[in-house]
C-alpha positions as CSV (number, residue, x, y, z in Angstrom):
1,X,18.6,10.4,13.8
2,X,21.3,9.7,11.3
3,X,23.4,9.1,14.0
4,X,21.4,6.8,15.8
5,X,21.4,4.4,13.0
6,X,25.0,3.1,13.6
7,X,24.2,0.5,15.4
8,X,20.7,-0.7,14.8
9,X,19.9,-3.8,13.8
10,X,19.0,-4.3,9.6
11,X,15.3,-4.1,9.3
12,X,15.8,-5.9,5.9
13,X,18.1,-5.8,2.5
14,X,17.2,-4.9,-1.2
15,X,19.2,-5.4,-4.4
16,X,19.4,-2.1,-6.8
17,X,18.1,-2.8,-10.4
18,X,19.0,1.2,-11.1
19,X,22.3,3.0,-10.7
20,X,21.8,6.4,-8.7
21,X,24.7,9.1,-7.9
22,X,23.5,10.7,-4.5
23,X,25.1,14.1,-5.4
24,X,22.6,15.0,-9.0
25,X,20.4,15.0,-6.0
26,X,19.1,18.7,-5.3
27,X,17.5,18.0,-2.1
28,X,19.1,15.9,0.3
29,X,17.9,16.0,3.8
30,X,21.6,15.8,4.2
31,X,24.3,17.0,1.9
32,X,27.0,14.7,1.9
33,X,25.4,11.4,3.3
34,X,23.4,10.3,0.2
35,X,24.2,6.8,-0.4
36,X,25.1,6.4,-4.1
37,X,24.9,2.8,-5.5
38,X,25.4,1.1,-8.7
39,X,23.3,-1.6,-10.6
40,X,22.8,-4.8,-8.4
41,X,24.8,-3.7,-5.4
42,X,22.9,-4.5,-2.1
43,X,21.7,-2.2,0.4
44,X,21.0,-2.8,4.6
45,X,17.7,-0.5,5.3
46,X,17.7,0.5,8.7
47,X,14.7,2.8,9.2
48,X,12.2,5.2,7.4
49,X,13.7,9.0,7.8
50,X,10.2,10.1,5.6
51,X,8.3,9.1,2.8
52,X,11.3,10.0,0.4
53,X,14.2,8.7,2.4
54,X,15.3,5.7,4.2
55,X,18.0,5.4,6.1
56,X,20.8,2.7,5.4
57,X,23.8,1.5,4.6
58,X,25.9,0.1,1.2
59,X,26.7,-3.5,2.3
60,X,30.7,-2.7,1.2
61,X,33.6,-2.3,3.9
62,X,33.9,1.0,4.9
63,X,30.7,2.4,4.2
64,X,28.9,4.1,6.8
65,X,25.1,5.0,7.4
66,X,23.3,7.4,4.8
67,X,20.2,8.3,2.9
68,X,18.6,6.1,0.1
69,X,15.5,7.4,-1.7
70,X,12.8,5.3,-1.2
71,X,11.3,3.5,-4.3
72,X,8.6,6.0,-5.2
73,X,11.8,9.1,-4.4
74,X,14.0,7.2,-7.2
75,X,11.0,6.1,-9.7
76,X,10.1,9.9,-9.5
77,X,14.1,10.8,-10.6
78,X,14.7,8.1,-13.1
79,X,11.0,9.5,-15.1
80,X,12.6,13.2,-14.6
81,X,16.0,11.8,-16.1
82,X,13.9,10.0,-18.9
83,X,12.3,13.7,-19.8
84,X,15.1,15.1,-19.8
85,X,17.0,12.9,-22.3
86,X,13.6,12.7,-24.6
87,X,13.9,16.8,-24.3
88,X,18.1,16.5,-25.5
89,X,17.0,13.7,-28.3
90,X,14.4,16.3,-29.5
91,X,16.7,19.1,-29.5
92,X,19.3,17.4,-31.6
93,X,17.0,16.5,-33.8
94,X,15.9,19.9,-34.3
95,X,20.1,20.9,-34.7
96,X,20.3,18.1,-37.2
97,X,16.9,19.4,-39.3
98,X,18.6,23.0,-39.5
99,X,16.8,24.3,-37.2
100,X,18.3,27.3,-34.9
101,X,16.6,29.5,-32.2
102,X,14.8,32.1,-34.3
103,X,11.2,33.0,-33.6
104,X,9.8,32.0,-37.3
105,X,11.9,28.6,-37.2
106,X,10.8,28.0,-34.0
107,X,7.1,28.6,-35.2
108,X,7.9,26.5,-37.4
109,X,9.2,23.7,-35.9
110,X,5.9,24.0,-33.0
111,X,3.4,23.6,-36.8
112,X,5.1,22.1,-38.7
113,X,7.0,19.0,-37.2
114,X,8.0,16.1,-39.8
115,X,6.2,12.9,-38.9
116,X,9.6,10.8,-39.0
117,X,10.5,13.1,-35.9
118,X,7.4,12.5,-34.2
119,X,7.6,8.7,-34.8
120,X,11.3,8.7,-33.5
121,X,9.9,10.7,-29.9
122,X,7.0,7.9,-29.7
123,X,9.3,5.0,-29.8
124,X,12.2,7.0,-27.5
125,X,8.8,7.9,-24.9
126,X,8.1,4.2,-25.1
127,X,11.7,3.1,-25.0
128,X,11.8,4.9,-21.2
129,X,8.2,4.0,-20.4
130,X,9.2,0.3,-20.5
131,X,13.1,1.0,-18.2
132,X,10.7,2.7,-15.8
133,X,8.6,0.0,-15.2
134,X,11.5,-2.2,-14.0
135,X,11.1,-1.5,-9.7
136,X,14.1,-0.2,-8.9
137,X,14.5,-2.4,-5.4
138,X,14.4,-5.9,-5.0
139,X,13.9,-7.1,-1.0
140,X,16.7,-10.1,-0.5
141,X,18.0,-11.4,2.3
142,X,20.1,-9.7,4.8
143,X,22.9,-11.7,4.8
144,X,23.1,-13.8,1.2
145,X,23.0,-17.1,1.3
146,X,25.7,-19.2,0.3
147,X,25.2,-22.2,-2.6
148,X,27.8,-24.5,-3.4
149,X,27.7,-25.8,-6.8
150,X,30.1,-28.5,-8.7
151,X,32.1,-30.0,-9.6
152,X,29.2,-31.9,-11.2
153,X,25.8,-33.4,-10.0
154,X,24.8,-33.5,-6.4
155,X,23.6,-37.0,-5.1
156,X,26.9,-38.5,-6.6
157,X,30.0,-39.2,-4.7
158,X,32.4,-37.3,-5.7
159,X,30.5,-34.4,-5.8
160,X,29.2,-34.7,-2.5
161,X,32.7,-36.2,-0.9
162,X,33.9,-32.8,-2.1
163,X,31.8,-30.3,-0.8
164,X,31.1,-31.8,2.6
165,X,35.5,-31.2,2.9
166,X,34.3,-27.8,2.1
167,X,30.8,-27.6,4.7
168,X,33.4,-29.2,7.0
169,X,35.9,-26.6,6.7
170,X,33.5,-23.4,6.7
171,X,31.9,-24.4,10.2
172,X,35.0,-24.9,11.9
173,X,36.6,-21.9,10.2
174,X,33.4,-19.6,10.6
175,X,32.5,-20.7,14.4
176,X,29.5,-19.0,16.0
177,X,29.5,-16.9,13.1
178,X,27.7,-19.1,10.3
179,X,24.1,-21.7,10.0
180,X,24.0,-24.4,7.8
181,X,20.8,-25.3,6.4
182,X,19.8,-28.2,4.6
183,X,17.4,-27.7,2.1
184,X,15.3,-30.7,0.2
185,X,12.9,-28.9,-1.5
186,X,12.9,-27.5,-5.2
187,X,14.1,-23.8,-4.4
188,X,14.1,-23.0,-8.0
189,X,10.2,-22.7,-8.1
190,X,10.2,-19.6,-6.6
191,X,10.9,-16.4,-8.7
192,X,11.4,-13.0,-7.7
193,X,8.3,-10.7,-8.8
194,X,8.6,-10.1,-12.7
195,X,9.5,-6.7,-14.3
196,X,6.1,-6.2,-15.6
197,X,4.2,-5.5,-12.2
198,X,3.4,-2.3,-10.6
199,X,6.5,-0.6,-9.1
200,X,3.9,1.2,-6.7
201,X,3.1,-2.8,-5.4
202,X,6.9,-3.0,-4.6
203,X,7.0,0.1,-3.1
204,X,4.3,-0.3,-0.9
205,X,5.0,-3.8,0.2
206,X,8.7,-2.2,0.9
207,X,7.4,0.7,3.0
208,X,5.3,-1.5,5.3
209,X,8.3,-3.8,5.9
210,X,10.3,-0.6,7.1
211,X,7.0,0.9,8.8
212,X,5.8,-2.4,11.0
213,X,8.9,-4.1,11.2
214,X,7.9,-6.9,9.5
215,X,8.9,-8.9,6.3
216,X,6.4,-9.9,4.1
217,X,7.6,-11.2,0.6
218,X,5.8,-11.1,-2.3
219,X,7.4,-14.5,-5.2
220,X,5.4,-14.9,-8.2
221,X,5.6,-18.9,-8.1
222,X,5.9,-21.2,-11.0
223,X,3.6,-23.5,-10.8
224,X,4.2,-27.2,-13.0
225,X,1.5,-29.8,-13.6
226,X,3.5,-32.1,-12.0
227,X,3.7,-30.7,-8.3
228,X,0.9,-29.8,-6.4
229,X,0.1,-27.5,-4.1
230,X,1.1,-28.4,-0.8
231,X,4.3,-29.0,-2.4
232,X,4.7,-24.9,-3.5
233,X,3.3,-24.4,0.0
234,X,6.7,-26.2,1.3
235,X,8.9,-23.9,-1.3
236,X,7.3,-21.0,-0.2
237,X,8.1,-21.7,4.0
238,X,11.7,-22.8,3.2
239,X,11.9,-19.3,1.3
240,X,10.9,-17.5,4.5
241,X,12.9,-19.4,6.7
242,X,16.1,-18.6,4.6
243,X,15.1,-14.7,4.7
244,X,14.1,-15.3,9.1
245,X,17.5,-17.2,9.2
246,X,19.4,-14.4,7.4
247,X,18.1,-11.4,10.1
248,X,20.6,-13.1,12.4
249,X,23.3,-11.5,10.5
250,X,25.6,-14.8,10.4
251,X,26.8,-16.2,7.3
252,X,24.2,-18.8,5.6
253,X,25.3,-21.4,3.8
254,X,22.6,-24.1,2.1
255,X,23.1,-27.5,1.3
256,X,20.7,-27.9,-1.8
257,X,20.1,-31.4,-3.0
258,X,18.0,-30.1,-6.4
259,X,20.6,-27.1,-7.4
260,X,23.3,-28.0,-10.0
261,X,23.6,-25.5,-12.2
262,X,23.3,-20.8,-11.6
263,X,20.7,-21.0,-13.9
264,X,18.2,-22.1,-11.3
265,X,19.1,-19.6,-9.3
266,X,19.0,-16.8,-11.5
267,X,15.4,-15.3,-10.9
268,X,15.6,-16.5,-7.6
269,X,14.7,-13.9,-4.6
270,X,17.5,-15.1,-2.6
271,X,20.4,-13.8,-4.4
272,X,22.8,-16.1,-3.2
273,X,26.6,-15.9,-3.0
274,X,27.4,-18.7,-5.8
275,X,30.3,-20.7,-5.5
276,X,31.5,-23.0,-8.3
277,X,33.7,-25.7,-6.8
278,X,35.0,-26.6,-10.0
279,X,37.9,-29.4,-11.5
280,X,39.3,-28.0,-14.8
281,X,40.5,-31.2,-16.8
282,X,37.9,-33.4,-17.1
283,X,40.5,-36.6,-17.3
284,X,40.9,-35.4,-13.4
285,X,37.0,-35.9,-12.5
286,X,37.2,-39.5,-14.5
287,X,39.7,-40.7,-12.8
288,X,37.8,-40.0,-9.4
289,X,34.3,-41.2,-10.5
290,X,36.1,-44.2,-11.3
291,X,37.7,-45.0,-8.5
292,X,34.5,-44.9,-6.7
293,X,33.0,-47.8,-7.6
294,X,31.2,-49.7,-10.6
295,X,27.9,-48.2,-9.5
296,X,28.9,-44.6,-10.3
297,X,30.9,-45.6,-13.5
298,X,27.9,-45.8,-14.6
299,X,26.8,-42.3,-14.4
300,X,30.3,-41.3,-15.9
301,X,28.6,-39.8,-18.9
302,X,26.1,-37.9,-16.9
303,X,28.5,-36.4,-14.5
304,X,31.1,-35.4,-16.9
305,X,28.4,-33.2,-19.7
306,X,27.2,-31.7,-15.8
307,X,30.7,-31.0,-15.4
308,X,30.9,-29.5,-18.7
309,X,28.0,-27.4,-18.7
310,X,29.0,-25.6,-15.5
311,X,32.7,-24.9,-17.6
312,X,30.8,-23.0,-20.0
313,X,29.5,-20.2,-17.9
314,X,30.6,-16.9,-18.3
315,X,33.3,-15.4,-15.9
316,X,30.4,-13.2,-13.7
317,X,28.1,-16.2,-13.6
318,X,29.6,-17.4,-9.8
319,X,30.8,-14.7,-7.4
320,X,33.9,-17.1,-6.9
321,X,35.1,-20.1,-8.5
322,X,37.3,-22.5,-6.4
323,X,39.4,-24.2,-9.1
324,X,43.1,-24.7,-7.3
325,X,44.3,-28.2,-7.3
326,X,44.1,-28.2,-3.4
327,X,41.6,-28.4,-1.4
328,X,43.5,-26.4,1.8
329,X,44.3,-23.9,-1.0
330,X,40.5,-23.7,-2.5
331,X,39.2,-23.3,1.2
332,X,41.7,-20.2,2.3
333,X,40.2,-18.9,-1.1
334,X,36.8,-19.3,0.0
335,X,37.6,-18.1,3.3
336,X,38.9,-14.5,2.3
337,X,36.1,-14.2,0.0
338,X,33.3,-15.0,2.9
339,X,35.5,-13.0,5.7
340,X,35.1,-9.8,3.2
341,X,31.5,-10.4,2.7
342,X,31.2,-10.6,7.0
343,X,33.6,-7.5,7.5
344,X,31.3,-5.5,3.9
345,X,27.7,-6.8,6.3
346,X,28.8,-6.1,9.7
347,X,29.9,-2.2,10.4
348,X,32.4,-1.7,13.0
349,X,31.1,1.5,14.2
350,X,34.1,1.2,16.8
351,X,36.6,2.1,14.9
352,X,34.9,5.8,14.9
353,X,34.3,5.6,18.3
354,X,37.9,5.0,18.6
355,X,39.2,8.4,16.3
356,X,36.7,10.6,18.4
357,X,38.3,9.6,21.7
358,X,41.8,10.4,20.3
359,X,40.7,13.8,18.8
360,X,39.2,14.7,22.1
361,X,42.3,13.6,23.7
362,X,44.0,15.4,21.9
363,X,42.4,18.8,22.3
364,X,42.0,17.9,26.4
365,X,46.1,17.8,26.1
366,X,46.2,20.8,23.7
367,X,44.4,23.0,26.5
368,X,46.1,21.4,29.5
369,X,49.7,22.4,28.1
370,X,48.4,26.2,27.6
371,X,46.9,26.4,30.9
372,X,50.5,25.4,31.9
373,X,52.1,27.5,29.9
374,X,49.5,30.2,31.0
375,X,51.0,29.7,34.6
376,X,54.6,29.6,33.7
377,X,53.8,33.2,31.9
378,X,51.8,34.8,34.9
379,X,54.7,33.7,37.0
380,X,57.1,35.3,34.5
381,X,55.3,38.8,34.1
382,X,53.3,39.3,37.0
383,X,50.7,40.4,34.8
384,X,47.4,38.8,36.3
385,X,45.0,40.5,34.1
386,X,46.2,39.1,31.3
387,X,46.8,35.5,32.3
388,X,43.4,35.5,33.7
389,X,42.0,36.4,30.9
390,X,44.3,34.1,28.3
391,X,43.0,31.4,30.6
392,X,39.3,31.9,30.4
393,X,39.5,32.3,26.9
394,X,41.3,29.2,26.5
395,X,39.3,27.3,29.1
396,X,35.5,28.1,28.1
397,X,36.0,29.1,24.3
């Protein structure tokens, strides 16, 4: 069944919140083809194996298709692992008190526990209670979508003037292989579910996806006096047409009117690929809101503390920043960066295809030259018997 999951299509994606290192695992169904996966790397499920195991693949090149515990599977580990490490607090506690293994000291230590020990388990007990409670999946889409963002505020010239070079460049550079989406609305209203509900709600909302064959998505909206509902109810349809446009398996890339800054993005569902198109002296990006006209003079002030802002982010805030000095140059950059992504989503299962037709090549000439030889030597000796046999053994062995 494994197998057969080469090349079938992604059911849907998730983002880990939880590392996991598939060979602690004691029961595989598999040894050897559990997927491990660090913290906020994303995963392509391709079908329920049972109700501990899915069957996917790490969305990284050269990965191939393997088990992932489902959510309840990896809840149930990360509790054991929390025991466990309570247990190995305790006992060095116990090492640090004096204690050693001894009947009477360990009689002792079973009546007679200090109460600063027993506050110190509490608060470690509560300390995992709350890490368990984070779900350790997060359903995004299959193919991330890609946000341009900079060099300052969108609905301005030069901002716009410069990522429409880039829009322009990625659809002829990315042909048949990427959809460009407009989107008007305030995507930023919509917020992945919180921390603080039920992981047994996320894994149950993930096992039907896998089970039906359906995506259903479950946002906690934020809701602001100022919008009403029919506008949330235009939020929530652009969300699922982003995750329906993303089961195509092409590159995505949105042009937002109301995102300027990661920030807005940061709880969002989608977990975009974030690119900061970005202009490193500020002189630079005065010059060319200058030469645009009176009317965004104006703005000046506005653009340039946007452009400002966006300088201050930290290094991991973007998953790339496009900040040569020419544009042909910041487009090849882009370009690498989204032909990885493609080559990390799409799995060339050919390329396996193409090693097991050489093997088996290989052995079909390996037997063919000692059937030869086999003939040469019967020729040589006379010995019929022995060829005979030498040649069935060869033949059907």
């Amino acid at each position: 069944q494994q197998q057969r999951q080469q090349n079938k299509s992604v059911a849907f994606a998730i983002r880990t919140n939880v590392a996991y290192l598939g060979s602690d695992d004691d029961d595989p169904p598999m040894p050897g083809y559990v997927i491990s996966f660090q913290v906020k790397d994303f995963i392509h499920i391709k079908e329920k194996y049972n109700n501990e195991w899915w069957i996917g693949r790490l969305v990284k090149e050269g990965c191939q298709v393997g088990f992932v515990p489902s959510p309840s599977k990896l809840q149930s580990i990360l509790q054991n692992q929390a025991k466990l490490q309570a247990l190995k607090f305790v006992g060095n506690e116990n090492g640090s008190n004096g204690f050693n293994n001894s009947s009477n000291n360990n009689n002792l230590y079973n009546n007679n526990m200090n109460s600063s020990s027993t506050e110190k388990i509490s608060k470690k007990k509560l300390f995992f209670k709350k890490s368990t409670n984070i779900p350790p999946y997060e359903v995004v889409p299959a193919m991330r979508p890609i946000v341009l963002i900079g060099p300052s505020l969108k609905g301005y010239e030069v901002t716009d003037m410069m990522q429409k070079a880039l829009f322009d460049f990625l659809k002829k550079k990315f042909d048949n292989r990427i959809i460009t989406m407009r989107v008007t609305t305030d995507i930023s209203l919509v917020k992945r579910s919180s921390t603080s509900s039920s992981s047994a709600s996320t894994t149950a909302a993930c096992a039907g996806i896998v089970e039906k064959k359906y995506h259903h998505y479950h946002h906690h909206l934020e809701r602001s006096s100022s919008r009403n509902a029919s506008g949330l109810d235009e939020v929530q349809l652009e969300i699922e047409r982003i995750f329906e446009l993303s089961r195509s398996m092409n590159l995505l890339l949105l042009d937002c009117d109301t995102i300027n800054h990661p920030s807005q993005l940061s709880k969002s569902p989608l977990a975009p690929i974030l690119v900061h198109l970005k202009i490193t002296s500020l002189k630079v990006l005065q010059k060319l809101v200058r030469t645009r006209g009176k009317q965004q003079n104006r703005s000046l002030n506005v653009q340039l503390a946007a452009a400002e802002r966006l300088s201050q982010c930290g290094p991991d805030t973007f998953d790339v920043v496009l900040d040569e000095n020419l544009l042909d140059d910041a487009c090849e950059h882009l370009a690498e960066y989204l032909e990885a992504y493609w080559n990390a989503a799409h799995y060339k299962s050919g390329q396996s295809l193409v090693v097991i037709s050489w093997l088996n090549l290989s052995f079909a000439f390996s037997k063919f030259t000692c059937e030869c030889i086999l003939i040469v030597s019967y020729v040589w000796t006379l010995n019929i018997t022995y060829a005979l046999f030498l040649f069935l053994m060869i033949r059907y062995c």
